[in-house]
Each structure stands twice: as structure tokens, then as C-alpha cells.
N, C-alpha and C positions, 0 to 999 in steps of 0.2 A: 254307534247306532242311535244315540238319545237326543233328545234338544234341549239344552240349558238356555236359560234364561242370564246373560253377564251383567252384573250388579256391580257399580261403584260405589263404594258409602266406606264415611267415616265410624260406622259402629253404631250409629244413633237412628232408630228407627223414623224418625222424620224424613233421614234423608234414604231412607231402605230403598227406595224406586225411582230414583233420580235418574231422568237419561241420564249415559255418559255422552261426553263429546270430547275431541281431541283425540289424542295417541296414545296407548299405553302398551307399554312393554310388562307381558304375565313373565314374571321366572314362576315355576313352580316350586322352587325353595322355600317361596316365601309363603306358601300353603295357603288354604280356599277351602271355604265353606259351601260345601254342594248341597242345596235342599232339592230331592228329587219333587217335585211338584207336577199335577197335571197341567198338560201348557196353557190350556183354558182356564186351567183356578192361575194361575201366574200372568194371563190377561187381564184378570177381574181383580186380583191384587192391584194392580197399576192403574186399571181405569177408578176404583174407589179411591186413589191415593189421589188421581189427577186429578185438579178444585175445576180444570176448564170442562169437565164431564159433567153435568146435571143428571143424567139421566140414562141409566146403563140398559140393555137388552139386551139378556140372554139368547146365543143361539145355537150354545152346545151345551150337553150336562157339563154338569163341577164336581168334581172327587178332590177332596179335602178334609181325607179322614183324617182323626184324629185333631184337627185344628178347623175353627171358622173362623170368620171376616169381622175386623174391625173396622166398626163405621163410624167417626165423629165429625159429618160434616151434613149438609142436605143433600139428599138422592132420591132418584127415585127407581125402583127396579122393575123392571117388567121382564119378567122370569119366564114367559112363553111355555110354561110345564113341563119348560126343561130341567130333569132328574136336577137334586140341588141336595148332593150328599155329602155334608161337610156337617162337622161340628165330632164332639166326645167319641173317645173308645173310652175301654177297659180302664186306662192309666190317663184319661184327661176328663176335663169338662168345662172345654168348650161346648158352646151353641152358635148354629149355626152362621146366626150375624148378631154380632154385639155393636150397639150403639149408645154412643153417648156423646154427652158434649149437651150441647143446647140445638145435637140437629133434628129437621125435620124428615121420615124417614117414608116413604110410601113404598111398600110392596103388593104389586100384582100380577094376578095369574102363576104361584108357586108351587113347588112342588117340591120341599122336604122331605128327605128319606131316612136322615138320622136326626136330626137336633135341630131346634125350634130357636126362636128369639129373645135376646136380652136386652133389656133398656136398662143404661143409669145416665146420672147425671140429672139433666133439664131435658133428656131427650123427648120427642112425639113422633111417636111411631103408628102407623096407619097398614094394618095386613086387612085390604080390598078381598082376595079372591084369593083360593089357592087351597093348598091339600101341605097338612102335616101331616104325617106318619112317626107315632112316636117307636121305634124299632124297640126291642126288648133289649139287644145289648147295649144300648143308649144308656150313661152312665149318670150325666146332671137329668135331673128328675123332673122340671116342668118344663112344657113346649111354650109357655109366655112367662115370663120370668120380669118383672120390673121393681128396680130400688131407685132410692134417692127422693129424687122430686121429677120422678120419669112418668111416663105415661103410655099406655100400650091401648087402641082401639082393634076392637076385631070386628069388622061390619061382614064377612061370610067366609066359607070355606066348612074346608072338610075337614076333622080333625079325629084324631086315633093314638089309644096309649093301653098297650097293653102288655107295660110290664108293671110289677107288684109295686115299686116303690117310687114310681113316675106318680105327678099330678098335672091337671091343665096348667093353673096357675097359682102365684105365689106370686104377690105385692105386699113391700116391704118399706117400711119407714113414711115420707109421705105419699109412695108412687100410688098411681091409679092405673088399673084395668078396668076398659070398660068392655062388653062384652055385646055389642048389640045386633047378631047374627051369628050362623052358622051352625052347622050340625058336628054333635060331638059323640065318637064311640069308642068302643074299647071294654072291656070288663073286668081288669085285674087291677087298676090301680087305689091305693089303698085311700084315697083324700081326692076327692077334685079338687078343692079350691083353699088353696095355705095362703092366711093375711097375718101380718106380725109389725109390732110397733106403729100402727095407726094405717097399715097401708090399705087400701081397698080396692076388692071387684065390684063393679055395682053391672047387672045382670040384666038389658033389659029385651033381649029377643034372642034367637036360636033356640034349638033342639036339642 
């Protein structure tokens, strides 16, 4: 009664979402790796994997607990407020989309229900419009999170954190947050804004 997703790969996540083509004969002797996945987060797996996609639209939720999406290439997402529940439990911490590389990364119109964004590398990342929710059993603690020599812009949205040991953001090493819209609530968390080894938020509009 389920629908798997059949993967061919040598073991190397580059080649993780490879069509297959040609014929192959499964023994089950030779044993299989089942990852139950929502069929819609295992669409978006392969359309971020595909380089001929520039530019993805959501137009079902994603459940992806426990694990979010890695992104190192340019995309650009337009999330339609389709629920976008992926990232950390209890025993991970993940966030929702980690990017890196030197890609250029635009997200609009979102709606996060567990776990927020990670930039490293040389990445630029752009959250346009959209709604965080930081949940309380959310386990990695900021909803904009950037290292390296990354870069994370927030020009609006709605943003919410209202567990004790969550913060907005934390920019680390040379990365930059900027911050120039959106409204932000919440009232338990213990630090809004964590910067360490040179990294900075520089702050210049929102509520």
C-alpha cells in the first residue's frame, strides 16, 4: 500500500538521485535501503539535486522530520505557504535548508514550521517573504544560523521563537546577517542575537 521512490547509486551522494535507465533485475538477497520519505519531500529531493531546475514551486506541504534539505547550487524557491515542516527533532539538528557552496539562494512566500535556515561556505541567501515558526521541540537553537564567509539577508516575514534556548540569529566567523525587515515574536528565548569570531548582524529595519 506505500510508494517508494527506486534509487540507483553507487553509495556516493552525488549520485543519490540519478535516474536509473536500462534493466535491472532486484534479488532481495542482496538487501535495500528503504527510507520511508513523504512522496512530495522525495520530489524536492530530486528537483534541488536536478542543476536543469533553476527555480522550484512548492505546491504540496513537505514533512521532513527529522532531516532538511541540502542546497549548494542557485535556486530559487517559491514556497506558495505551503506548510514547509522539515528540519531537527529531539536526536538531530538539522535546519530546514542548509546551503552552501558559493550558491545564490532566494526564498519566497514560506512557511516553516519546524526549523529555519543555515548558510556556510560563500553562500547568499535571500528570505523575501514568508513566516518562521520556531516550535518549542525544535532542537538546533537559531532560525538564521550563518558561518564561514556566508551571508543571510531578511528583507520581511514573520518570525516566532518561543522556546527557552532558541535565538533569532548567530553569525559566526566572517559570515554576515543582515536584517532589513520583518517582524519578530516570541518571548522565551534566552539571547536574540549570538555573533562569535568576527561574525555579524548589522540591523537596519523590522519590528
Amino acid at each position: 500500500t506505500e510508494t517508494y521512490q527506486i534509487v540507483i547509486t553507487n553509495g556516493s551522494d552525488d549520485e543519490a538521485y540519478a535516474v536509473p535507465t536500462g534493466s535491472y533485475e532486484l534479488r532481495g538477497e542482496a538487501g535495500f535501503n528503504v527510507y520511508p520519505v513523504d512522496a512530495s519531500a522525495a520530489a524536492l529531493q530530486a528537483a534541488i539535486k536536478n542543476s536543469a531546475i533553476n527555480e522550484i514551486n512548492l505546491e504540496n506541504p513537505i514533512t521532513s522530520v527529522g532531516l532538511g534539505f541540502e542546497v549548494n547550487r542557485d535556486l530559487v524557491f517559491n514556497m506558495n505557504n505551503e506548510e514547509f515542516n522539515a528540519g531537527s527533532t529531539a536526536n538531530s539538528y538539522w535546519y530546514a535548508l542548509e546551503i552552501g557552496g558559493t550558491s545564490q539562494v532566494e526564498i519566497n512566500d514560506a512557511n516553516f514550521t519546524r526549523a529555519g535556515v543555515f548558510a556556510g561556505g560563500e553562500a547568499d541567501v535571500v528570505f523575501n517573504s514568508g513566516i518562521i515558526n520556531h516550535k518549542p521541540e525544535r532542537t538546533s537553537r537559531y532560525i538564521f544560523c550563518a558561518n564561514e564567509k556566508s551571508t543571510i539577508t531578511i528583507v520581511d516575514g514573520t518570525f516566532y521563537n518561543d522556546r527557552a534556548k532558541n535565538s533569532y540569529f548567530w553569525a559566526d566567523a566572517e559570515a554576515i546577517i543582515y536584517v532589513k525587515g520583518g517582524n519578530f515574536g516570541g518571548v522565551a528565548s534566552n539571547k536574540k542575537v549570538v555573533t562569535s569570531n568576527g561574525g555579524k548582524v548589522i540591523i537596519s529595519g523590522g519590528t
